[in-house]
C-alpha positions as CSV (number, residue, x, y, z in Angstrom):
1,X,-20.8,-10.4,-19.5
2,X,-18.6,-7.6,-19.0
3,X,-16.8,-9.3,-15.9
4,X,-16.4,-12.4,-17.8
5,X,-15.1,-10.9,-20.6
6,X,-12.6,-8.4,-18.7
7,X,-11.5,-11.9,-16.4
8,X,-10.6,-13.8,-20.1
9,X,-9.5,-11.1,-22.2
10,X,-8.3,-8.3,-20.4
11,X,-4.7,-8.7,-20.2
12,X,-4.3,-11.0,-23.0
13,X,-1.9,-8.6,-24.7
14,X,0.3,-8.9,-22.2
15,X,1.4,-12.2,-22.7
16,X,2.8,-11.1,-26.0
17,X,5.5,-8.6,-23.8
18,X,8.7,-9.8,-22.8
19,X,9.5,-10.5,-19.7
20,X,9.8,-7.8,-17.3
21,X,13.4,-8.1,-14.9
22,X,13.9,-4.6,-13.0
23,X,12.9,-4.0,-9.6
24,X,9.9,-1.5,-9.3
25,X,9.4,0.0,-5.9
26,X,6.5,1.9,-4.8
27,X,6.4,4.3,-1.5
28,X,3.2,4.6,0.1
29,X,3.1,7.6,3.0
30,X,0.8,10.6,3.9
31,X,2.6,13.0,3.7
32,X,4.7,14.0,0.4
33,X,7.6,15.3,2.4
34,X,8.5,11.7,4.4
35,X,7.8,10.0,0.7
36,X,10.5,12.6,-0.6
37,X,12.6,11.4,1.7
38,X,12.3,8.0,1.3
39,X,12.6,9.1,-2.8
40,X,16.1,10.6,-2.1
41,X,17.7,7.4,0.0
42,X,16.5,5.3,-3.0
43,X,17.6,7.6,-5.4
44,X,20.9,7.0,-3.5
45,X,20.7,3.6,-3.6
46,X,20.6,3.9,-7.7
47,X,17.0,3.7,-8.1
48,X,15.1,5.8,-10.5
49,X,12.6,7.3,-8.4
50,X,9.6,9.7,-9.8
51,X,7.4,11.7,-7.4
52,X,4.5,13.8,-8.2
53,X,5.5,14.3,-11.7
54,X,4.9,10.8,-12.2
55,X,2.3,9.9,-15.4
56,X,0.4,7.9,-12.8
57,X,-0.5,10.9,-10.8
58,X,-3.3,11.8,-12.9
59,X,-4.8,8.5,-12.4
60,X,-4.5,8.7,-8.8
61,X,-6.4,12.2,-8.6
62,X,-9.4,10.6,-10.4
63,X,-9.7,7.5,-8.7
64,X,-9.1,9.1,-5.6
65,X,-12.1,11.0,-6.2
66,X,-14.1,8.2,-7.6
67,X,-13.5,6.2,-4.0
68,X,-13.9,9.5,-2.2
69,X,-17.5,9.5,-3.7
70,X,-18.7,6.1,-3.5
71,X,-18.7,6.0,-7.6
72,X,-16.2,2.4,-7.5
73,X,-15.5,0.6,-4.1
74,X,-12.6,-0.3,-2.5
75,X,-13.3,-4.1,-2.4
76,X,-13.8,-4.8,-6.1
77,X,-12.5,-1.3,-8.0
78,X,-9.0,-2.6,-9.2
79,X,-11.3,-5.2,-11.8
80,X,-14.5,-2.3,-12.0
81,X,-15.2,-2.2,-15.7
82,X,-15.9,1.2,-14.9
83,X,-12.2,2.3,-14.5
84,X,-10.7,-0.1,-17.3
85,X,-9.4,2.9,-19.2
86,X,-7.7,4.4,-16.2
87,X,-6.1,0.8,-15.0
88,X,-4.7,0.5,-19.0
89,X,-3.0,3.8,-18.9
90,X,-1.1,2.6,-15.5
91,X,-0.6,-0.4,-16.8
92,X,0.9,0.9,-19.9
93,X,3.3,3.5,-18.3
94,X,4.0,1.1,-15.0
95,X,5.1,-1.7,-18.1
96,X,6.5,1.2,-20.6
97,X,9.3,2.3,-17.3
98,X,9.8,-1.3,-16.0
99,X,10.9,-2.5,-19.4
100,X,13.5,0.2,-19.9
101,X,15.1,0.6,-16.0
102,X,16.9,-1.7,-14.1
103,X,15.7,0.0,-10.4
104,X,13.3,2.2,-10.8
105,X,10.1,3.6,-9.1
106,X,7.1,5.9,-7.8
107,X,7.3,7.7,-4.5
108,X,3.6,9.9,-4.4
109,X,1.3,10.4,-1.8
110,X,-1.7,10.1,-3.8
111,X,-0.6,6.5,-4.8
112,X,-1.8,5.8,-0.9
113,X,-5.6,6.3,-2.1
114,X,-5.1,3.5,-5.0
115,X,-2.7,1.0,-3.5
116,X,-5.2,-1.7,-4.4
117,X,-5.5,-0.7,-7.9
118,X,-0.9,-0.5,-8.1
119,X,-0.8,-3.8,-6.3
120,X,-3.5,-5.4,-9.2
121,X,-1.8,-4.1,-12.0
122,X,1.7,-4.9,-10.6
123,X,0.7,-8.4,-10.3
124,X,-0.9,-9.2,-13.5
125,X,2.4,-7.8,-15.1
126,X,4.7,-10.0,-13.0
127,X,6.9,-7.5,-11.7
128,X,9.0,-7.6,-9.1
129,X,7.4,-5.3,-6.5
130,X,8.7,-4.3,-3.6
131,X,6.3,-1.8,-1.3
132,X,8.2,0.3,1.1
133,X,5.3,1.6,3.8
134,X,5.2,4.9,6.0
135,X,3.9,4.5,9.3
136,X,3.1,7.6,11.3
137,X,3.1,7.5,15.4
138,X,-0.7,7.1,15.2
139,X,-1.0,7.8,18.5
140,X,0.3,10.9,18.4
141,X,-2.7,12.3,15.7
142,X,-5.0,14.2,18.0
143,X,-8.1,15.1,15.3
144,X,-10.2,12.5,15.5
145,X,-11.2,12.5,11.9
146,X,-7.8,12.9,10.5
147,X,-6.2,9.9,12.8
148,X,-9.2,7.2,11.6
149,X,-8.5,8.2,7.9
150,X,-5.0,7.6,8.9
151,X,-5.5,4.3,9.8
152,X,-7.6,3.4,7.0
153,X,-5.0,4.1,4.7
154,X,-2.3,2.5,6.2
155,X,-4.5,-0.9,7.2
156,X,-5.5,-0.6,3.8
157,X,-2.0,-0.9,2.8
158,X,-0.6,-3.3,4.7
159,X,-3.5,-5.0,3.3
160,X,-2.7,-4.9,0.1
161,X,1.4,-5.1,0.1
162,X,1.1,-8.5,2.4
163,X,1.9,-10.6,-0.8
164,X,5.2,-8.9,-2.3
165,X,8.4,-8.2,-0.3
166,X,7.7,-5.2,2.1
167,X,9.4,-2.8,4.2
168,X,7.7,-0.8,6.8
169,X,9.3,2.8,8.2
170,X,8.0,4.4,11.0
171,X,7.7,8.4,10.1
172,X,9.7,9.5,13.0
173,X,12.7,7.0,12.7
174,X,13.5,8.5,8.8
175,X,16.1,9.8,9.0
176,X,18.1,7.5,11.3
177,X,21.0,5.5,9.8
178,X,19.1,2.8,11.1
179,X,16.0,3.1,8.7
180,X,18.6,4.1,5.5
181,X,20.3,0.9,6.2
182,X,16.9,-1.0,6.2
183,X,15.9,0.7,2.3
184,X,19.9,0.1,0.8
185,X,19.3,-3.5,2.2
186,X,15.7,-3.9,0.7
187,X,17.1,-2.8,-2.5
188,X,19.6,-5.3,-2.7
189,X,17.5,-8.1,-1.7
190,X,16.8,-10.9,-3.9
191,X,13.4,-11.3,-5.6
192,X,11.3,-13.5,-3.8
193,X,7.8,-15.7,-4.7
194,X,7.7,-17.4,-1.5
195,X,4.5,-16.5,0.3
196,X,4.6,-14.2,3.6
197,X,5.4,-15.9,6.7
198,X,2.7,-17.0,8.9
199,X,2.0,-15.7,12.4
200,X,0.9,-19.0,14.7
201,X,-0.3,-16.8,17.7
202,X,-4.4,-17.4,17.9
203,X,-6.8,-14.9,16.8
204,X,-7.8,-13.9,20.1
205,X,-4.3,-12.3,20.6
206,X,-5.1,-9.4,17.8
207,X,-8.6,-9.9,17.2
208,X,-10.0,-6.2,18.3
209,X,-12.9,-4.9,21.1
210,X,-16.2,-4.6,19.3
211,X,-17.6,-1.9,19.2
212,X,-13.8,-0.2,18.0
213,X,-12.0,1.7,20.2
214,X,-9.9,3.9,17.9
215,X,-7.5,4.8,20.9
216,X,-6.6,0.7,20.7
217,X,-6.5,0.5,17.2
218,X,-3.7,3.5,17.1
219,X,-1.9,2.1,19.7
220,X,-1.8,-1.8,18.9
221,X,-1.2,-0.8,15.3
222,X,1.3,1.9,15.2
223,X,3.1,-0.7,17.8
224,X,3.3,-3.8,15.9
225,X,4.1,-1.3,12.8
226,X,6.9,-0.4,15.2
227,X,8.0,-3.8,15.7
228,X,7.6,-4.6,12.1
229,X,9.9,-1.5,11.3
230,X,12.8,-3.3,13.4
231,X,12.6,-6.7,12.8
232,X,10.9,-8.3,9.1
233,X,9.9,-11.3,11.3
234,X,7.8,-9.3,13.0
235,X,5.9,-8.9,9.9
236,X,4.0,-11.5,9.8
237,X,2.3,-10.9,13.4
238,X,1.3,-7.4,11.6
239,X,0.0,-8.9,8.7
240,X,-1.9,-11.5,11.3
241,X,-3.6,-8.4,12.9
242,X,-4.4,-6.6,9.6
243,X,-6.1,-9.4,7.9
244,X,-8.4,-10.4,11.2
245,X,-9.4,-6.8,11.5
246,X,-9.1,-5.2,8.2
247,X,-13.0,-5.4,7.5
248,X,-14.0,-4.3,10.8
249,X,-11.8,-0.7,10.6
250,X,-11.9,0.0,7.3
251,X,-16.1,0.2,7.5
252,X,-15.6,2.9,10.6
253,X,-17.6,5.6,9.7
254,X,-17.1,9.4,11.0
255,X,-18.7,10.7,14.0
256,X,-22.1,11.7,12.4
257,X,-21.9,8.5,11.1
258,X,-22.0,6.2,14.6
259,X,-24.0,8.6,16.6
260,X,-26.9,8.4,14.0
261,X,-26.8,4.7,14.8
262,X,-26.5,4.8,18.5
263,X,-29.5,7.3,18.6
């Protein structure tokens, strides 16, 4: 009763709003310092970026911890009755700042935990979203631990920006005129409602080795990430490989976890 109700009624106050017309931009990362950075080349592209300080931040600690413990899921958490108070407040602030700015935005690391639960809510306001993604050199994490939660994040966000315009930046390229060029262009782009292009390559070009091989998922992702990064085409052989294997990595479990089933 509770689902039905939150699927008719939840957002029914919304459609008393006006129309929201800025640009809202969201910078997902790992690390706080590349999202600064990415803060700072919007901020000088007129955008009114917020970090840390952001009222959302607070939301993104709890639910953080909530996924972190297996209280919500990842699958179904952005319509979870159990977080309705927590997706109202980011609604109401994510509503409250794209109503007064023309360009504005959040650039915080945390925000990489809920991009699932940013994505909902931006949709179900009809804002123009546009997602700029961080992409580290996977290849180049050597802890084993830290490089598959890497990769869960960042397939979970691919995952989840595939429908609004998106612009992926490798880490290590940041600073390059190249990648500033690629964010003043994305913020000057025209809003768009056309669906993502479609990669025509078969399956069996990105489906991935069973049992995982963690050493080919860094590699093939950060590569096509790589591609993506140079060439917006490219993004929809990305988003080919993310949606055919996105199930598959993001149930990888830790060490403990897969030698308990091999024994």
């Amino acid at each position: 009763m509770t689902d039905e109700y939150l699927a008719k009624y939840g957002a029914l106050y919304r459609d008393f709003n006006v129309k929201i017309n800025s640009k809202t931009f969201f910078v997902f990362g790992e690390d706080q310092d590349q999202v600064d950075q990415v803060n700072t080349t919007l901020r000088n592209g007129q955008v009114k970026m917020v970090g840390t300080e952001a009222d959302s931040h607070e939301v993104a600690e709890d639910l953080s911890e909530r996924l972190n413990n297996n209280t919500i899921a990842i699958q179904t958490y952005p319509w979870d009755y159990l977080v309705v108070e927590q997706k109202e407040a980011l609604n109401n602030y994510l509503r409250k700042n794209a109503k007064r700015e023309t360009l504005w935005g959040i650039g915080d690391a945390k925000n990489n935990e809920i991009v699932e639960m940013l994505t909902t809510v931006s949709a179900e306001l009809g804002a123009d979203t546009h997602n700029v993604v961080i992409a580290d050199d996977l290849t180049a994490i050597t802890d084993e631990r830290e490089r598959r939660l890497a990769i869960q994040h960042l397939i979970r966000t691919l995952h989840a920006v595939e429908q609004p315009p998106y612009l992926v930046l490798m880490a290590d390229e940041l600073g390059t005129p190249a990648s500033q060029s690629a964010v003043t262009a994305f913020i000057a782009a025209e809003p768009t409602k056309a669906a993502p292009l479609r990669d025509e390559q078969p399956d069996e070009t990105f489906k991935l080795r069973t049992p995982l091989d963690m050493d080919e998922v860094a590699a093939t992702l950060t590569a096509l990430c790589r591609r993506a990064s140079q060439d917006e085409q490219q993004q929809a052989a990305l988003n080919h490989f993310v949606s055919l294997n996105y199930d598959e990595i993001l149930n990888v479990k830790g060490d403990q976890y897969a030698n308990s089933v091999r024994n």
